[in-house]
Backbone as ProteinMPNN parsed JSONL, in Angstrom:
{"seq_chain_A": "XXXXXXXXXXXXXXXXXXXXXXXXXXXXXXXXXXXXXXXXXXXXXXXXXXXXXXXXXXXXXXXXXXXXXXXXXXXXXXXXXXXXXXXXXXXXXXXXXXXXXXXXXXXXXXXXXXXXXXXXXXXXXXXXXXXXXXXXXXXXXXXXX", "coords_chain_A": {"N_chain_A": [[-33.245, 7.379, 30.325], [-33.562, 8.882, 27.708], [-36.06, 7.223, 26.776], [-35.57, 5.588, 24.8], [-34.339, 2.568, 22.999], [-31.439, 1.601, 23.596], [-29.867, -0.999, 22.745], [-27.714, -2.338, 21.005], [-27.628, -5.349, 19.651], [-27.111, -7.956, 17.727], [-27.724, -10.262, 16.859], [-29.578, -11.538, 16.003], [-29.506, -11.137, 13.476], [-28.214, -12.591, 11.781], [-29.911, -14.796, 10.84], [-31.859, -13.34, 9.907], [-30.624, -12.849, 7.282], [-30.678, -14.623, 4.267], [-29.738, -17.613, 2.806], [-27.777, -17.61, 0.487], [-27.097, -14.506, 0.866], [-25.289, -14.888, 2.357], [-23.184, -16.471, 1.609], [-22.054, -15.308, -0.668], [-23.911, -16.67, -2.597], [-22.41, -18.554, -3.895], [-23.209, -21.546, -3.848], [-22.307, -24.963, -3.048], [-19.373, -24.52, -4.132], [-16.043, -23.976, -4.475], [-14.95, -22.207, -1.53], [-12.035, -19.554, -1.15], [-10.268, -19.482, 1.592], [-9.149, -16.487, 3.658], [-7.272, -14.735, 5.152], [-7.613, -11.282, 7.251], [-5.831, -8.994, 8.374], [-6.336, -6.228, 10.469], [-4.482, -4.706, 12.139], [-1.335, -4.881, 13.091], [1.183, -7.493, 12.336], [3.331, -9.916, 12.321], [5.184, -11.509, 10.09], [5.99, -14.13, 6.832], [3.704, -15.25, 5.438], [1.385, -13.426, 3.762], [-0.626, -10.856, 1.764], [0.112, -8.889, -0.683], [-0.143, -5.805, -2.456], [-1.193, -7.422, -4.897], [-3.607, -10.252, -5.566], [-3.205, -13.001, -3.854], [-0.585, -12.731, -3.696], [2.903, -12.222, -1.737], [1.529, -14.616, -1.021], [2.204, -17.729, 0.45], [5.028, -18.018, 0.094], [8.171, -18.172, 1.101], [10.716, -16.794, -0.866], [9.269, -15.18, -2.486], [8.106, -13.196, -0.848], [10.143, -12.111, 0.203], [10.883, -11.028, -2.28], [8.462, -9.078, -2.734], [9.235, -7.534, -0.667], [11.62, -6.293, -1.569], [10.52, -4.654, -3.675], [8.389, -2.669, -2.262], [10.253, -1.591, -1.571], [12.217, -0.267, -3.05], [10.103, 0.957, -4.342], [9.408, 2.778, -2.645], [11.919, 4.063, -2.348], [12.332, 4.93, -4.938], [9.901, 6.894, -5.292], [11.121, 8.818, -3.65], [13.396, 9.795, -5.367], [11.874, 11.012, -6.946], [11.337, 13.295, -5.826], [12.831, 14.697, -4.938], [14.171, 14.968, -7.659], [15.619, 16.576, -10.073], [14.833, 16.871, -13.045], [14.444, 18.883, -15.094], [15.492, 22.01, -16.722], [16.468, 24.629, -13.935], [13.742, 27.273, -14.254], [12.594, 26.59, -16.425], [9.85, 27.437, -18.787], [8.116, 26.686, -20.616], [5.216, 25.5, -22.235], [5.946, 22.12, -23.052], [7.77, 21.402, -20.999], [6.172, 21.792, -18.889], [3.957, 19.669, -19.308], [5.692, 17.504, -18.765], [6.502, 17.785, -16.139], [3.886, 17.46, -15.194], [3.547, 15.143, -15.666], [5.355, 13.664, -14.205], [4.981, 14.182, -11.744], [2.823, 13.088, -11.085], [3.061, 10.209, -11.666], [4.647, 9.927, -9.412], [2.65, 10.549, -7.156], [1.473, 8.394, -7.908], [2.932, 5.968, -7.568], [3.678, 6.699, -4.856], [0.965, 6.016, -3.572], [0.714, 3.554, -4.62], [2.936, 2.715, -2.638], [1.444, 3.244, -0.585], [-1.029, 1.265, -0.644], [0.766, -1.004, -0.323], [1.15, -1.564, 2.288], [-1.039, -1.147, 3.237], [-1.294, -3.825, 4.106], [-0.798, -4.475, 6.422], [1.717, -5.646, 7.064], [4.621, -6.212, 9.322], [7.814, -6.589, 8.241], [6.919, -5.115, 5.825], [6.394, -2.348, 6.461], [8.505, -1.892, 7.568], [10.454, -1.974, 5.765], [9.431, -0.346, 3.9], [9.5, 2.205, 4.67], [12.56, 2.548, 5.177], [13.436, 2.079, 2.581], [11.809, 5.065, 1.883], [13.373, 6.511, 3.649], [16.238, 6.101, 2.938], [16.161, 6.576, 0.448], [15.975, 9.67, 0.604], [18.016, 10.226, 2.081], [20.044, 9.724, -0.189], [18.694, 11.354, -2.178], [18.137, 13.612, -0.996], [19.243, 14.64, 1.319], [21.661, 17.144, 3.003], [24.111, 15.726, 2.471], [24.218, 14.737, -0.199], [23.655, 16.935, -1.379], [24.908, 19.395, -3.495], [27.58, 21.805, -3.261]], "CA_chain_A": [[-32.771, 8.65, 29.832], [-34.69, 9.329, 26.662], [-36.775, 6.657, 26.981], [-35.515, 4.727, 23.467], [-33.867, 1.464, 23.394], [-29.771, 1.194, 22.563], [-29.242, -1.877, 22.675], [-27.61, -2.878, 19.392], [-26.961, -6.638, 20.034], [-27.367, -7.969, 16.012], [-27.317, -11.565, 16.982], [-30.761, -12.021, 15.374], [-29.552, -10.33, 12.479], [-27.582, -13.949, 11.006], [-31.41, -15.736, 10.844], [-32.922, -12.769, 8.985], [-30.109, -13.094, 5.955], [-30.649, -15.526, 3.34], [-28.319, -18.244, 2.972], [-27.124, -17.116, -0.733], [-26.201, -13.842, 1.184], [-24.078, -15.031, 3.591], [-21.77, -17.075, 1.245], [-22.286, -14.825, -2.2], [-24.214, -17.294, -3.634], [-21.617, -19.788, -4.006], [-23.32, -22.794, -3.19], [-21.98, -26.269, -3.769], [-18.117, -24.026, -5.041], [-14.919, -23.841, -3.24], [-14.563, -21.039, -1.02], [-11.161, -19.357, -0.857], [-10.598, -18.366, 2.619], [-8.388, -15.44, 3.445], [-7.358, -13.957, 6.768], [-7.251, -10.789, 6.849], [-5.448, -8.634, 9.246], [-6.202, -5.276, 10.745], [-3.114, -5.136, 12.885], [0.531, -5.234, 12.474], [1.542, -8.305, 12.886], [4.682, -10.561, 11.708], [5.176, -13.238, 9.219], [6.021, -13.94, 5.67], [2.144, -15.209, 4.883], [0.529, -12.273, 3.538], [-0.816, -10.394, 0.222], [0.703, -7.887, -0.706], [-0.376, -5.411, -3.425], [-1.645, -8.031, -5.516], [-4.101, -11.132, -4.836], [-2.093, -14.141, -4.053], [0.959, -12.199, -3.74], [3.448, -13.648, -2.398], [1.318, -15.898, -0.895], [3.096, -18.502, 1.825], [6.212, -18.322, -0.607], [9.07, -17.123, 1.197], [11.204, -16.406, -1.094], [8.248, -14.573, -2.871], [7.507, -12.567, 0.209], [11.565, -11.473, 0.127], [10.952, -10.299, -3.478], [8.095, -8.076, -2.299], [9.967, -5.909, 0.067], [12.508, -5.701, -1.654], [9.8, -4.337, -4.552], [8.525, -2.064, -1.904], [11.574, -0.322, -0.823], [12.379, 0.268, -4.262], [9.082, 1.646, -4.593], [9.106, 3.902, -1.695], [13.327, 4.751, -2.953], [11.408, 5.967, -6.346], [9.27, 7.906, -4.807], [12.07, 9.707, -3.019], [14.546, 10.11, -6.293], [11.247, 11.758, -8.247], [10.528, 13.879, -5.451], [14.094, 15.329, -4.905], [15.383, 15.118, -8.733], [16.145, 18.211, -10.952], [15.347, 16.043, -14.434], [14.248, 19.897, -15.711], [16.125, 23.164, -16.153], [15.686, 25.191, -13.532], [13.2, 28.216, -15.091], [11.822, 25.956, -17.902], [8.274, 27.749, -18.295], [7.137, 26.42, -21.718], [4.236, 24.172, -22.111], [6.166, 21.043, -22.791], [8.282, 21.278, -19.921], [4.738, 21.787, -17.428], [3.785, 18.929, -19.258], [6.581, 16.701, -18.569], [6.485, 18.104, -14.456], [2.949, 17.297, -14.229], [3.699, 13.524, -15.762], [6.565, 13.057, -13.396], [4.306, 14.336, -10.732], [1.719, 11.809, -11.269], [3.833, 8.941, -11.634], [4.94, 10.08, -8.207], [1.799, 10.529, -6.556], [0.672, 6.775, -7.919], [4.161, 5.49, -6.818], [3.225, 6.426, -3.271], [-0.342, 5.377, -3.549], [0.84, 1.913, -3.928], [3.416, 2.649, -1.099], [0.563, 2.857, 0.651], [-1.476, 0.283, -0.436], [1.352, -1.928, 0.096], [1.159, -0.593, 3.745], [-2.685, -1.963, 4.518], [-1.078, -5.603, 4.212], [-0.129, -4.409, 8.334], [2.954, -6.594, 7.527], [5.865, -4.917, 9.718], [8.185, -6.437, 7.674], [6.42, -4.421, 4.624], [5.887, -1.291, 6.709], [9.753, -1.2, 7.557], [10.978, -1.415, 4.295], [8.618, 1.06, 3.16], [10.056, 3.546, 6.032], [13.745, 2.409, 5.079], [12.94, 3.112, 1.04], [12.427, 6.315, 1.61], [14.58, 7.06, 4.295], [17.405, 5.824, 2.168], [15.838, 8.176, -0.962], [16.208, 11.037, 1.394], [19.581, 10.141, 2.524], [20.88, 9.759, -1.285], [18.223, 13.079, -2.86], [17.443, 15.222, -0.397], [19.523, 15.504, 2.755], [22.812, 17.144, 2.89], [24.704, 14.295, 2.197], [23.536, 14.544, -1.302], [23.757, 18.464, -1.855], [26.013, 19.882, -3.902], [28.037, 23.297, -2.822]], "C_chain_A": [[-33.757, 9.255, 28.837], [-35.309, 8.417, 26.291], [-36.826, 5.389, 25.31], [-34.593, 3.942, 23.756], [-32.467, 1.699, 22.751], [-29.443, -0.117, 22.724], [-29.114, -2.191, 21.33], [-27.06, -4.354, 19.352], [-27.707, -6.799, 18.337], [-27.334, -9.708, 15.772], [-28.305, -12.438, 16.174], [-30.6, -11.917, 13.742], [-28.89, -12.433, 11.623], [-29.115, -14.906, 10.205], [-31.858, -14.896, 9.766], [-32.124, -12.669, 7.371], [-30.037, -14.064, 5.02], [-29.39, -15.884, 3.007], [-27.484, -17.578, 1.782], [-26.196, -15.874, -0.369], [-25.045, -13.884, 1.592], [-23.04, -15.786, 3.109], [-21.486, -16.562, -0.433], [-22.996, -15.536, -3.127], [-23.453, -18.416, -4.119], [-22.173, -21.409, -3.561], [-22.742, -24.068, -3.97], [-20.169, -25.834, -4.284], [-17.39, -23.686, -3.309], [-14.401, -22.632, -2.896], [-13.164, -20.605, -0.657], [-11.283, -18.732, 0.254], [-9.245, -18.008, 2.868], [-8.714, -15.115, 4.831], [-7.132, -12.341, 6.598], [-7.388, -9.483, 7.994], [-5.964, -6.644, 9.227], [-5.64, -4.469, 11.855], [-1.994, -5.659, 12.271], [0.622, -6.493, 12.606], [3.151, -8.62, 11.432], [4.979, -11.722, 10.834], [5.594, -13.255, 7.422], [4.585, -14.78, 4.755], [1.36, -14.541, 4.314], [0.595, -11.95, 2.136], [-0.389, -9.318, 0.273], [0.448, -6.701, -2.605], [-1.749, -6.575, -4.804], [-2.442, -9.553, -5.196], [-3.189, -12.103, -4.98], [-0.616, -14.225, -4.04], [1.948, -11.497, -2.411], [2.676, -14.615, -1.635], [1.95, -16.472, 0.093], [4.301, -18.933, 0.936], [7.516, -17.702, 0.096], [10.393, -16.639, 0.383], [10.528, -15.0, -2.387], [8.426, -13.088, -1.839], [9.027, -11.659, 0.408], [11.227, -10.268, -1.566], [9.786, -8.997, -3.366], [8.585, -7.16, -1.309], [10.753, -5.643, -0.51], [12.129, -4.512, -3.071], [9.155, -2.931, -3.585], [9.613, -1.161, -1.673], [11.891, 0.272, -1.906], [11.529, 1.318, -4.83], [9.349, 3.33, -3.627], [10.546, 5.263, -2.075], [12.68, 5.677, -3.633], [10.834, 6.742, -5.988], [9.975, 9.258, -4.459], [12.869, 10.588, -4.063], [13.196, 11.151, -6.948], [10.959, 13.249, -7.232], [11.488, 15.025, -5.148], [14.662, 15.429, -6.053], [15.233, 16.323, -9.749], [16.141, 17.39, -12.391], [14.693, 17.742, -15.326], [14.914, 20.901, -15.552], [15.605, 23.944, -14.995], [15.072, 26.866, -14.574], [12.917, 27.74, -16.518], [10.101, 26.762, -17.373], [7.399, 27.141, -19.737], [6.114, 25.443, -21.284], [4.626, 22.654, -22.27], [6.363, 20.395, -21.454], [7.323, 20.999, -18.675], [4.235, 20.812, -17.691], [3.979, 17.724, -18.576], [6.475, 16.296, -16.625], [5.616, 17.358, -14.531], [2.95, 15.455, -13.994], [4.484, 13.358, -14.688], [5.658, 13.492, -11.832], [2.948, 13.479, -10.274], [2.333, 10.743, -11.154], [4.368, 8.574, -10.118], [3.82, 9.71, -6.935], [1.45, 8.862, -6.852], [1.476, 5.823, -7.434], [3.88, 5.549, -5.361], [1.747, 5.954, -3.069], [-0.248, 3.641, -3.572], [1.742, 1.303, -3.349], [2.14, 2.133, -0.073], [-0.306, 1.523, 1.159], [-1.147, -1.393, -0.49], [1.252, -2.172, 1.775], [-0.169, -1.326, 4.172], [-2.701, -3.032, 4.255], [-1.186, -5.56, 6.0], [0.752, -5.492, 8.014], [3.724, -5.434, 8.251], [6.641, -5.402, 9.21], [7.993, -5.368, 6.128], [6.35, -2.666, 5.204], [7.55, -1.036, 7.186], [10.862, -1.33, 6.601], [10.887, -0.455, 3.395], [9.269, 2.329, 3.704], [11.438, 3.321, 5.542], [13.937, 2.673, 3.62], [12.971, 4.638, 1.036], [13.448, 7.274, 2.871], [15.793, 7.526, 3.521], [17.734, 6.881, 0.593], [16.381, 9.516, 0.146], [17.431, 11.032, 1.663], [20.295, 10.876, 0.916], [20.521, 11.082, -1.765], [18.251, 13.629, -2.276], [18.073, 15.473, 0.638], [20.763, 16.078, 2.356], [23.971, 16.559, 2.386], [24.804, 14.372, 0.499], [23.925, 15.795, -2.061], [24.864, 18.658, -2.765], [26.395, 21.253, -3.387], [27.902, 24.002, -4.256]], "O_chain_A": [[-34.646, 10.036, 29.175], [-35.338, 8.485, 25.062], [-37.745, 4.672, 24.914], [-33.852, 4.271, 24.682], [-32.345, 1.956, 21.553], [-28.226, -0.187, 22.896], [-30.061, -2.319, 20.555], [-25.899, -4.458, 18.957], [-28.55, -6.044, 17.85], [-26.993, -10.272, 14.732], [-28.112, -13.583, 15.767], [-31.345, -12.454, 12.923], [-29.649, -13.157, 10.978], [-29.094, -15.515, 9.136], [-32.24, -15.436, 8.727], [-32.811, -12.455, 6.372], [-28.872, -14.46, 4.996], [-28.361, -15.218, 2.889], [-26.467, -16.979, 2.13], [-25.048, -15.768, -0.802], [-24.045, -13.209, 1.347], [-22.031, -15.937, 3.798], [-20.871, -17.238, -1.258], [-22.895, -15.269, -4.325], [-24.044, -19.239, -4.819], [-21.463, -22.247, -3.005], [-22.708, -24.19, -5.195], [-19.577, -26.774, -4.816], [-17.677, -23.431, -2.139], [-13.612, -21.994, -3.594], [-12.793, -21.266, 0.313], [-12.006, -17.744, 0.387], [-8.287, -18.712, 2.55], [-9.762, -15.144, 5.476], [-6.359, -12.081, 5.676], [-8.444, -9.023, 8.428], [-5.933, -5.943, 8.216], [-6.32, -3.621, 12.434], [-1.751, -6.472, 11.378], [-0.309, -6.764, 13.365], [3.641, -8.067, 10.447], [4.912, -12.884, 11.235], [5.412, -12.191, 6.83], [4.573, -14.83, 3.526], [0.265, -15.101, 4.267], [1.424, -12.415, 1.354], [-0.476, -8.672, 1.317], [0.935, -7.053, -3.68], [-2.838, -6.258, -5.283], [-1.751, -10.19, -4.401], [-2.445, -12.194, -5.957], [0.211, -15.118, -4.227], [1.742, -10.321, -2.111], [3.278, -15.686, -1.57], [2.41, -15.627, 0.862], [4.628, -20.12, 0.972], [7.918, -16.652, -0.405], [11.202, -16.032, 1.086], [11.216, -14.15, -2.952], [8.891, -12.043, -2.295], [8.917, -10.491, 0.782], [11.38, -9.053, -1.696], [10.131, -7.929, -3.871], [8.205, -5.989, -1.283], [11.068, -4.478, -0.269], [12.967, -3.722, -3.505], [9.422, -1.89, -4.185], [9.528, 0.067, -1.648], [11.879, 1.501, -1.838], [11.889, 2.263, -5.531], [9.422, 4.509, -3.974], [10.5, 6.492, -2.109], [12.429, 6.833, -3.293], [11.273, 7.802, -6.434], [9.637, 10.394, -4.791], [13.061, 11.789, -3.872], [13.619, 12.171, -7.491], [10.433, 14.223, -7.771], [11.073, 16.182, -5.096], [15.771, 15.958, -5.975], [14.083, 16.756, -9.824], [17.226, 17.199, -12.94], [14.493, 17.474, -16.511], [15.198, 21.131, -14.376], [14.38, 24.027, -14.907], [15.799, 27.439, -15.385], [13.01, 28.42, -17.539], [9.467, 26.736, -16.319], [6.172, 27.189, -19.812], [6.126, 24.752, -20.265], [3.862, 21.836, -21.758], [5.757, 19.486, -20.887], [7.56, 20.244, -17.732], [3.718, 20.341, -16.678], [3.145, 17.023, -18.002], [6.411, 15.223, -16.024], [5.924, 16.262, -14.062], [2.65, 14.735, -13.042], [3.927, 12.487, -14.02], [5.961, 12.834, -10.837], [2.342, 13.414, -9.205], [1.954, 10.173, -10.131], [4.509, 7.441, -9.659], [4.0, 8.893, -6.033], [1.168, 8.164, -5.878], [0.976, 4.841, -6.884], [3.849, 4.516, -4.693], [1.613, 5.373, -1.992], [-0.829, 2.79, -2.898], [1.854, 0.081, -3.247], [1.945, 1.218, 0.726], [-0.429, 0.948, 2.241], [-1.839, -2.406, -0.591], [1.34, -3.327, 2.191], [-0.324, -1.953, 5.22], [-3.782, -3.594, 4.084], [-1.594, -6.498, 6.685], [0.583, -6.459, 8.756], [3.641, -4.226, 8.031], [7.343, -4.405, 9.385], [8.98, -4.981, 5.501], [6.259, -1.787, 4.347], [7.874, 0.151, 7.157], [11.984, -0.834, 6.707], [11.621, 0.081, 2.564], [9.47, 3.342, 3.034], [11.769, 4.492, 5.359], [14.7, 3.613, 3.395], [13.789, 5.349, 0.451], [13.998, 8.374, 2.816], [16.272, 8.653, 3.394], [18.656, 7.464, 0.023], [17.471, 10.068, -0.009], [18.014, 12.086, 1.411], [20.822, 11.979, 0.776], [21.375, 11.96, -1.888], [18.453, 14.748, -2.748], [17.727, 16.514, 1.196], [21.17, 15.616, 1.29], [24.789, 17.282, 1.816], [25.841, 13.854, 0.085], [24.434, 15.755, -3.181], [25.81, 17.879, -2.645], [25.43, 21.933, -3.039], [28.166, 25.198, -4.383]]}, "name": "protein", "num_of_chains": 1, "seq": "XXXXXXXXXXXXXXXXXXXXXXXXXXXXXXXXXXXXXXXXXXXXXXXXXXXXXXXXXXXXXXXXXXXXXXXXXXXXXXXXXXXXXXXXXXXXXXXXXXXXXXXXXXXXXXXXXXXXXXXXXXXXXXXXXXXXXXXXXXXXXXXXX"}
């Protein structure tokens, strides 16, 4: 075609890295090894938010979803709740919003990065969190007349 080579085979590439690279420098020290999924899968094995957390504990691994869902709930209650008059315009009050709007945004940020465990236990708690927020703040159900 255009007369340049694609082959990207990288098999050579292992030989040309110095050993120190290829294990950080650790020589002679005990390597923690870690699996680490990019795919759903199923199990109560996994980290979650935090290193080591829970770990192959299952009753650990119970206490994180149920830390998610809560999470994802929160999210829901800040995102649907009326904790200001309506037509507050002073500067405290915009203060107060933007805090509660931050707290929100970082609340789902570590929805999420509860979320790139790919547990599906963790990813349907997260979905049932704020379902359940939406049910209680924000749908009908909830409204007042």
């Amino acid at each position: 075609m255009d007369g340049m080579s694609h082959d990207h085979d990288m098999s050579g590439m292992a030989g040309a890295m110095p050993p120190s690279s290829m294990n950080n420098g650790m020589h002679g020290m005990h390597m923690k090894k870690m699996m680490m999924h990019m795919t759903f899968f199923w199990g109560t094995h996994t980290e979650v938010l935090f290193d080591g957390w829970p770990g192959r504990r299952t009753g650990m691994y119970v206490v994180s979803l149920v830390f998610v869902f809560l999470l994802s709930f929160l999210v829901e209650w800040l995102s649907h709740s009326r904790l200001l008059k309506r037509g507050s315009t002073n500067v405290p009050a915009g203060m107060f919003q933007t805090l509660l709007y931050a707290i929100r945004v970082g609340l789902s940020y570590l929805v999420m990065l509860a979320l790139m465990s790919y547990n599906g236990g963790v990813f349907l708690v997260a979905v049932a969190g704020h379902a359940f927020g939406f049910l209680i703040f924000g749908s009908r159900v909830s409204t007042r007349s």
